[in-house]
Backbone bond lengths (Angstrom), bond angles and torsions (degrees), N, CA, C in turn:
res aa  C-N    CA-C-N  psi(-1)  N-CA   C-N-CA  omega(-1)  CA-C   N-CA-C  phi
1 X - - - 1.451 - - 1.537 107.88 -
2 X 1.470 125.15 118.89 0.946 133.13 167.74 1.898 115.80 -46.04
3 X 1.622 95.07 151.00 1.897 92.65 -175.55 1.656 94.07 -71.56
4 X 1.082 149.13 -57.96 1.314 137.52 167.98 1.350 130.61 -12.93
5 X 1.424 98.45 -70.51 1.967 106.86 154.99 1.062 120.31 -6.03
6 X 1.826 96.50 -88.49 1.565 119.12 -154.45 1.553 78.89 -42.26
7 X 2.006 105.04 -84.68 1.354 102.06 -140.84 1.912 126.05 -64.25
8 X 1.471 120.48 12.51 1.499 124.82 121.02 1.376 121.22 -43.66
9 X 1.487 112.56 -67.55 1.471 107.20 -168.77 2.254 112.89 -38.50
10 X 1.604 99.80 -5.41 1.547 78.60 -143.66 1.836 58.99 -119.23
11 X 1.058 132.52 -82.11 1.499 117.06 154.57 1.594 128.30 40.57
12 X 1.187 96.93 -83.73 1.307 113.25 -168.68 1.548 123.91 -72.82
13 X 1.125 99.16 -42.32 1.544 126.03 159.19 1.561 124.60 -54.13
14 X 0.951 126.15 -23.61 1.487 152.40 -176.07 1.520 96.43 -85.30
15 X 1.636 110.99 -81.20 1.467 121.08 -163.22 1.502 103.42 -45.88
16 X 1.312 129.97 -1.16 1.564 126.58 -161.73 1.850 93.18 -102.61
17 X 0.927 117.14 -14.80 1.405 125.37 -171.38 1.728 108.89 -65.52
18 X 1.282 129.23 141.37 1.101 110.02 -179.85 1.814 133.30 -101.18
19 X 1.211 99.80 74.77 1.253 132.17 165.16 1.524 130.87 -161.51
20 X 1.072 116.39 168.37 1.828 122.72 -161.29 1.765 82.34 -68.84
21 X 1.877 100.35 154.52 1.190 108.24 -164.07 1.772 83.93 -143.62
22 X 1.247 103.64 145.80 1.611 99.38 169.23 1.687 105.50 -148.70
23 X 1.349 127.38 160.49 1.331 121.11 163.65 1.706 109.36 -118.32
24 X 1.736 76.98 141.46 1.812 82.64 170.68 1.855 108.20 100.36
25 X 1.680 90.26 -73.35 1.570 111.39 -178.37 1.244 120.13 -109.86
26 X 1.285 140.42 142.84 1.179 136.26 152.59 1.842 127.19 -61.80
27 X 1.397 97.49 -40.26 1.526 104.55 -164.74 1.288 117.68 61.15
28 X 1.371 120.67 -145.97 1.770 122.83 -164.34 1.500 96.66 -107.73
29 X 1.520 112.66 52.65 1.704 140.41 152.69 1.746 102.04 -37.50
30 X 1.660 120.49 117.63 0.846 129.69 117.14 1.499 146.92 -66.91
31 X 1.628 123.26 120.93 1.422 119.66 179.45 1.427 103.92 -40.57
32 X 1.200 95.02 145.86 1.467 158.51 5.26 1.214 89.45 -115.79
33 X 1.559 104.16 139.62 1.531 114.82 -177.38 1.458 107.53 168.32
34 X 1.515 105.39 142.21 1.184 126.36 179.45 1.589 161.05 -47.80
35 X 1.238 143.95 10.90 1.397 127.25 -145.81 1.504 121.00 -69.21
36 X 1.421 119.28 129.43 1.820 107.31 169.57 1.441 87.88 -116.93
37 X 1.727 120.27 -161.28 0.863 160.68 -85.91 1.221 142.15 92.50
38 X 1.742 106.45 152.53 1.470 109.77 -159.84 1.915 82.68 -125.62
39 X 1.576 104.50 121.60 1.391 116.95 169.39 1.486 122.30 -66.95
40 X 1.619 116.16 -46.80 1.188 128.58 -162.57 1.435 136.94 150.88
41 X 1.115 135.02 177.06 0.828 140.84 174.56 1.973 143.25 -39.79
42 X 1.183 143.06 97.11 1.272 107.09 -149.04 1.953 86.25 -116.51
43 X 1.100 107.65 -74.81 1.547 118.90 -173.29 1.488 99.77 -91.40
44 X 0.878 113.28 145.78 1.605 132.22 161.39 1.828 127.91 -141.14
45 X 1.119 124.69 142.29 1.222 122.44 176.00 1.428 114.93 -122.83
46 X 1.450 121.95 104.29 1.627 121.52 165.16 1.332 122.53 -94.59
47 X 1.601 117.08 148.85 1.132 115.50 -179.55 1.812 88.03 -167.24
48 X 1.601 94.89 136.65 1.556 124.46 158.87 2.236 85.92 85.13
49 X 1.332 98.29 39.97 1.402 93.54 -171.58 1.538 137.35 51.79
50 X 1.407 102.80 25.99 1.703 120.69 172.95 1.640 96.83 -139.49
51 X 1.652 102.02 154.66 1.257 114.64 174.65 1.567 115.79 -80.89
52 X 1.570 116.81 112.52 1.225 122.83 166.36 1.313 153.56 -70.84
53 X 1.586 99.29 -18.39 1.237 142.38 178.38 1.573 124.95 -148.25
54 X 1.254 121.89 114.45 1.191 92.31 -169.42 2.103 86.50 -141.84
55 X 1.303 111.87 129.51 1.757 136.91 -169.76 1.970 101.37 -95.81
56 X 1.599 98.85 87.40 1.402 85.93 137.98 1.274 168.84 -98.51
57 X 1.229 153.34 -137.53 1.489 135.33 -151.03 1.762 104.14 169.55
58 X 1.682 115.54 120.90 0.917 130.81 -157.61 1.831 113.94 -152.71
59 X 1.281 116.25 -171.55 1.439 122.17 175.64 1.954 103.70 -151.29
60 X 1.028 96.58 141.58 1.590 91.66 170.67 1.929 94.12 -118.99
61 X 1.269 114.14 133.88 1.820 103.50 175.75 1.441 78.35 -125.94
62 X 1.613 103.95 142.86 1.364 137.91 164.24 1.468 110.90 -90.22
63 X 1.337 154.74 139.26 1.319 134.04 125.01 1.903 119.28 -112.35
64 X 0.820 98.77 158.05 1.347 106.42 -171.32 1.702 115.36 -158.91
65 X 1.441 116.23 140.36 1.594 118.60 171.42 1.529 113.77 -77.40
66 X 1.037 110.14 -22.76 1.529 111.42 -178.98 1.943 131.33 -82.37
67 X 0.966 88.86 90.23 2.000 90.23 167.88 1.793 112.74 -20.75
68 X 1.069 117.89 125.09 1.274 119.48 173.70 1.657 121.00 74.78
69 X 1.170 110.36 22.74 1.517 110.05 -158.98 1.449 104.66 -59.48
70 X 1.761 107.76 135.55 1.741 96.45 164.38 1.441 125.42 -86.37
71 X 1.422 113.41 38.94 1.409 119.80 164.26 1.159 117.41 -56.52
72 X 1.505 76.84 -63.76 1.269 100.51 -176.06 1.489 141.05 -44.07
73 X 1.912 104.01 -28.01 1.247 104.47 166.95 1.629 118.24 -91.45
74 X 1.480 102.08 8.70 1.852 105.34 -170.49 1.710 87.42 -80.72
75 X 1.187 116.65 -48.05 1.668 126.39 -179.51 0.846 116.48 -31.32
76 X 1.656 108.85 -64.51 1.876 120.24 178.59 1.836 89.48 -58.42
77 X 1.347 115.01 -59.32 1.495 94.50 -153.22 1.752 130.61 -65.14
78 X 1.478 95.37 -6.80 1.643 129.82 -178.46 1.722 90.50 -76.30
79 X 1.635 105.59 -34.33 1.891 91.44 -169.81 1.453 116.19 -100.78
80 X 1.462 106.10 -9.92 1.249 111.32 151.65 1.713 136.44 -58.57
81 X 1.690 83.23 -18.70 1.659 77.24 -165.94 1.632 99.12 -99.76
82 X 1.505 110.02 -15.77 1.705 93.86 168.53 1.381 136.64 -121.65
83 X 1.118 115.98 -148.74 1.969 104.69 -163.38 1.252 106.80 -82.88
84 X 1.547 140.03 53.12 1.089 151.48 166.71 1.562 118.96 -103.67
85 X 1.351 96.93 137.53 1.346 82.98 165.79 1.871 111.79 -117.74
86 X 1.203 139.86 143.73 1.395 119.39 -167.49 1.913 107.87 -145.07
87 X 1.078 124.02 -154.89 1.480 113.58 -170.85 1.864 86.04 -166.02
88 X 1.230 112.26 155.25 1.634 104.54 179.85 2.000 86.57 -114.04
89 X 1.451 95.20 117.43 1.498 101.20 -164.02 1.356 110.37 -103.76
90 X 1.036 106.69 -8.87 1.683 103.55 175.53 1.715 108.28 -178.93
91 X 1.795 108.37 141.82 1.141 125.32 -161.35 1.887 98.53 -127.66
92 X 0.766 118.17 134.41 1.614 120.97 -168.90 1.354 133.46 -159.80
93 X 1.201 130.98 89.98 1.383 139.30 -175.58 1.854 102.41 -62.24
94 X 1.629 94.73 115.79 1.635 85.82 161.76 1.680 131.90 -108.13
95 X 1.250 118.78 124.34 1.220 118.82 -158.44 1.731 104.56 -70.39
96 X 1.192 105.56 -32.15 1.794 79.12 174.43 1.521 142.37 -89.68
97 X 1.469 82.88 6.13 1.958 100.36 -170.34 1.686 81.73 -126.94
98 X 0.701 169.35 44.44 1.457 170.26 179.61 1.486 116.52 -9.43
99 X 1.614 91.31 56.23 1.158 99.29 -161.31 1.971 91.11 -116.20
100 X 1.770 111.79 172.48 1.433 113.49 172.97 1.502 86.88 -132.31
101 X 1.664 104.53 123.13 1.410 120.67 -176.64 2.005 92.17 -108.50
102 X 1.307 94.90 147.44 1.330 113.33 -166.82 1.673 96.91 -135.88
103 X 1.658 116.70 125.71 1.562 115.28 168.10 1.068 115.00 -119.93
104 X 1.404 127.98 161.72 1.440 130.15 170.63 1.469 98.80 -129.08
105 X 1.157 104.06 159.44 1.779 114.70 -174.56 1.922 87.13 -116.71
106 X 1.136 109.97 147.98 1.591 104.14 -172.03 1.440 102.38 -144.51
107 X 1.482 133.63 145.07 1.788 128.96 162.39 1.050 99.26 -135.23
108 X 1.447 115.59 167.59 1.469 113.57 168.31 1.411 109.90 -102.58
109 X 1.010 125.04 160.74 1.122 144.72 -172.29 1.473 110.42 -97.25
110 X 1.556 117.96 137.72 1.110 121.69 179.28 1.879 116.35 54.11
């Protein structure tokens, strides 16, 4: 699977969520809405001097004004449904944007 692929595969699935979604940047983002990114590299497997396998590594951050948002569970259920594997790594009220930012740590699998 091409590195393009995967990070479509995880992509595409996201933008279906219902709120503005961006990568990389937010820009002049109104709540509630999305940015991920793909950090890099974590595991890799070479063989015959080409990469055979190759594990990436990412963050999805949520923010939102609302207590309890069910974005938040469309996210998890968006990462349930594909070849990711991820961890919800940090939950965080910010006091000057009064906002609740939500991250996921994400890889692909295989």
């Amino acid at each position: 699977m091409t590195l393009q692929t995967k990070l479509k595969s995880l992509y595409e699935p996201i933008t279906a969520i219902a709120c503005d979604v961006y990568h990389l940047t937010r820009g002049d983002a109104r709540p509630p809405y999305i940015v991920w990114s793909e950090e890099g590299e974590d595991r890799s497997f070479n063989t015959d001097n080409h990469k055979a396998e190759q594990q990436l590594t990412g963050v999805i951050d949520f923010y939102t004004l609302d207590e309890f948002d069910p974005i938040a569970d469309e996210i998890q259920a968006v990462l349930n449904e594909e070849p990711v594997g991820y961890i919800l790594a940090e939950v965080q009220y910010e006091d000057q944007t009064n906002l609740t930012h939500y991250q996921w740590r994400w890889w692909t699998v295989g």
